[in-house]
N, C-alpha and C positions, 0 to 999 in steps of 0.2 A: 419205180415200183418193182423189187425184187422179187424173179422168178427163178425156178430152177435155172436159167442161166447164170444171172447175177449170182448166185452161191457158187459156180462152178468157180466164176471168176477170183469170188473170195479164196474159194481152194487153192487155186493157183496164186495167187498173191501171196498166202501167208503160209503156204509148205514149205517153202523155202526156206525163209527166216524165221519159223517157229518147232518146225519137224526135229526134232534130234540137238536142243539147244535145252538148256537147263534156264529155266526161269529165275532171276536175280530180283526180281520187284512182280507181285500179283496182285493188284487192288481187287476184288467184288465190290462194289458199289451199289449191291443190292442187299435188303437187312437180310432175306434167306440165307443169303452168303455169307454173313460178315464176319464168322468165326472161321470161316476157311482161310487155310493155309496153304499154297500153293507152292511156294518159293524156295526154288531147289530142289522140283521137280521137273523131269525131263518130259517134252512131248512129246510122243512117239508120232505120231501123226493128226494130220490138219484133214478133214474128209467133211464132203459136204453132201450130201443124199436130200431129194429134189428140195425144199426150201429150208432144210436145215443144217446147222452145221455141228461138227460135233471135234472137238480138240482131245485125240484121246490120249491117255498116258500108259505106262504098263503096267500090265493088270487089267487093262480095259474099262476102265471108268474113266471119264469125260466132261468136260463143261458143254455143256451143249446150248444154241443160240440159236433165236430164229430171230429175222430181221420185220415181220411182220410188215410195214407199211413204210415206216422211215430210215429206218435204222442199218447202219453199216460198219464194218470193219476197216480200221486204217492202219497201216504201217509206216512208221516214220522212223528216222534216224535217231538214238537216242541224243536227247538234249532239245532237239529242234522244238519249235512253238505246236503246241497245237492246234489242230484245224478245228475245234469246237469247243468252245463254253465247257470247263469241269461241271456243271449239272446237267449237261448231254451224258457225259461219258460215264456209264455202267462197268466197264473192265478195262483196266490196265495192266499188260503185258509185259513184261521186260526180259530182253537177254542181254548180252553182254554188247550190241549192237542196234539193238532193234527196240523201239518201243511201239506196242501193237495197243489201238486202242478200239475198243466195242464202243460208239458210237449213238445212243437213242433206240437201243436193243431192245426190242419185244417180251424177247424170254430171254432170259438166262438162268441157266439153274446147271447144276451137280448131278449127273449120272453114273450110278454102277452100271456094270458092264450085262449083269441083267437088263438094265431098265432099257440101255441102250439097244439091246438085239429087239425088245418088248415092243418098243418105236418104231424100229425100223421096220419087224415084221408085220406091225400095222400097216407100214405105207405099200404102197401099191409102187410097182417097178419103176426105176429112175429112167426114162430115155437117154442122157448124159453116163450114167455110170453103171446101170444095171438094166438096163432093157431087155424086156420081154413083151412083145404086144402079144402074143396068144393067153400071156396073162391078165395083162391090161383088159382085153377085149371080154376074156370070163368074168371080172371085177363089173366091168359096166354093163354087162346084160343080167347079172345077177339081182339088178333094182329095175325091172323095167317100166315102173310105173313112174320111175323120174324123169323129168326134164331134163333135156340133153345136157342143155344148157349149163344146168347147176351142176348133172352130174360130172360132169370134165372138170370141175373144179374142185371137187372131191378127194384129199390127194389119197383117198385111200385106194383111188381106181388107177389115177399115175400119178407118183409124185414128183413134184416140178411146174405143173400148168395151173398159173395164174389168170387172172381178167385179158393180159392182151393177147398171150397167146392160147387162149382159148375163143376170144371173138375173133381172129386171126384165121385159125384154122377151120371153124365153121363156115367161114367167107369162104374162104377157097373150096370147102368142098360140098359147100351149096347147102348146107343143111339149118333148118329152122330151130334158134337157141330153144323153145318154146314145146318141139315136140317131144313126148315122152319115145323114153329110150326102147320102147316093145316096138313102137311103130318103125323104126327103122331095120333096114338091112343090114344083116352083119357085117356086109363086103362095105356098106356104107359106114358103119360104125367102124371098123378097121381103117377106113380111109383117113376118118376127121382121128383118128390116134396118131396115123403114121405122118401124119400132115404136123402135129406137133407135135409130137415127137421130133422128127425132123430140123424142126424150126428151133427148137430149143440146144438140140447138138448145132444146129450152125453158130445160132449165137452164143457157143460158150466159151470162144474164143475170139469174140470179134468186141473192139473196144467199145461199140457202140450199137444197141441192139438195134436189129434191120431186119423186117418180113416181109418188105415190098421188093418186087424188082428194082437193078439197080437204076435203070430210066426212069422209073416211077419218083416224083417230087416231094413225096412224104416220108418218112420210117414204114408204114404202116397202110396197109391196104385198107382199113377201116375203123383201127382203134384209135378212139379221139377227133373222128372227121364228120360228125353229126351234123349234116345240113351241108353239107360238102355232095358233089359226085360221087356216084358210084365207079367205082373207075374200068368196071366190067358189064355195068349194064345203064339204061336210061332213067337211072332213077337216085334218087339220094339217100346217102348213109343216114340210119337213124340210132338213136340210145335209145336203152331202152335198162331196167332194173329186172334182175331176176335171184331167185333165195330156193334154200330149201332148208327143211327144219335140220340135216343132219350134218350145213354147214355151220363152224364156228369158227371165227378168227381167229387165227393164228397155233391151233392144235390139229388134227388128223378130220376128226369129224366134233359132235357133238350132240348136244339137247340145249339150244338157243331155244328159249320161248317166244321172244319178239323178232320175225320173219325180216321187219326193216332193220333189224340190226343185223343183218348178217347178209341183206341185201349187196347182188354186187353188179358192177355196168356190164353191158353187154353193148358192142355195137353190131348193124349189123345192114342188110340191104332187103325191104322188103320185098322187090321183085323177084332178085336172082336168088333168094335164099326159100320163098316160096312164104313167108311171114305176113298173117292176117295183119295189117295194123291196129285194127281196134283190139282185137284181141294181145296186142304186146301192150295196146295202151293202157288198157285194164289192168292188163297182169302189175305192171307197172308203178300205176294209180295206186295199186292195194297196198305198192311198199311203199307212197309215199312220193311218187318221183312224175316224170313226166318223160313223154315220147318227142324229143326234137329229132326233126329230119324224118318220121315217118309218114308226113303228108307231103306236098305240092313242094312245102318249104320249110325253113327252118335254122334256128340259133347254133352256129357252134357252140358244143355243151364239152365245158371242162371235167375229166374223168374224177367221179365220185370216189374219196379218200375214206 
């Protein structure tokens, strides 16, 4: 599931062999696209800001991609076979060594260098490239009739913090996905920031993303372990579904009308996190979904795609 990690990762993979190399071959494989001409243009830089990424040339306009749910960037040697089905693949890349392919991409689209600044000063500070939590922290108190929960998902408040490391970072610093954002403490709201924050610069270089200690037996202190141990208090990890109207898949924010489509997992530990369970049950029930591991017992529940 890519998070502002996973695009750091893309940055580094493809700056390399794409930064300052003149393009020999540029498929779009999207019809928006398909009158563009790329070829025998030079990239000036490969730059990823929290879940997007943006290939810019000079002049500052950009192909810009988000990976949304599936979708990834690959680099291969030219000639080599490809890792996916040509009806996966959206872009192809070429230099004189390198064939770079967009994968099952979300978005792809053509930015000027206005649209690109327009974007970016939407999103809310990158922990990875551009952090500022005194910003972050004004971003998220500025709605404070929202759920915590959704709001950390919001990347207009940081951008980069997906589904795990947002139920990740509420685990550790104790706070209920469920309560609205007035009720908490600023020193508490700066915690569950710096908490991922944090978590998102370690893993933006580590091959394999890790929030758990390294004795600890799983990736993940809590995402994906529904009906599992709590591994910090006497109780079990639950899922649980949470939304807000001004979340929408795969852009900044939005106006979704239907709440279950835009619903997203939450895990999380009723005890130590202070979390009514009927009350996550309901919330839950409303999009559609169900509470395992919030009682006695409970199904490992596979994260909701």
């Amino acid at each position: 599931m890519p998070e502002g990690d996973s695009l750091a990762r893309v940055e580094q993979r493809l700056r390399p062999v794409l930064a300052g190399h003149p393009l020999t071959r540029a498929e779009l494989r999207v019809p928006a696209l398909a009158t563009l001409d790329l070829t025998g243009r030079t990239i000036r830089d490969v730059r990823a800001y929290g879940k997007h990424l943006f290939m810019e040339f000079d002049g500052g306009d950009a192909l810009h991609s988000h990976l949304l749910m599936e979708g990834t960037w690959r680099a291969i040697s030219r000639g080599e076979r490809w890792p996916a089905r040509a009806a996966q693949v959206r872009a192809v890349l070429e230099t004189a060594d390198t064939t770079v392919l967009g994968i099952d991409l979300g978005i792809l689209d053509a930015l000027t260098a206005a649209q690109v600044a327009e974007l970016t000063d939407l999103l809310g500070p990158d922990p990875i490239h551009a952090w500022d939590p005194q910003e972050a922290l004004q971003r998220l108190v500025a709605r404070p009739e929202r759920e915590l929960g959704a709001a950390l998902l919001d990347q207009r408040v940081v951008a980069g913090i997906g589904n795990i490391f947002r139920s990740e970072a509420l685990f550790m610093a104790r706070l209920n996905p469920w309560v609205v954002v007035g009720e908490v403490p600023p020193e508490r709201l700066k915690q569950v920031l710096d908490v991922a924050a944090g978590q998102l610069r370690d893993n933006a270089t580590r091959a394999s993303r890790r929030t758990a200690g390294p004795t600890f037996r799983d990736r993940y202190w809590v995402y994906g372990r529904a009906g599992q141990a709590c591994p910090r208090a006497h109780g079990r990890v639950a899922h649980g579904l949470i939304a807000d109207p001004d979340l929408q898949r795969g852009r900044v924010g939005g106006d979704a009308r239907d709440l279950s489509a835009v619903a997203r997992d939450v895990y999380f530990c009723a005890r130590c996190q202070g979390v009514d369970p009927a009350t996550a049950a309901a919330a839950t029930a409303q999009l559609g979904g169900t509470t395992p591991g919030a009682g006695r017992s409970g199904a490992r529940t596979s994260p909701r795609r």
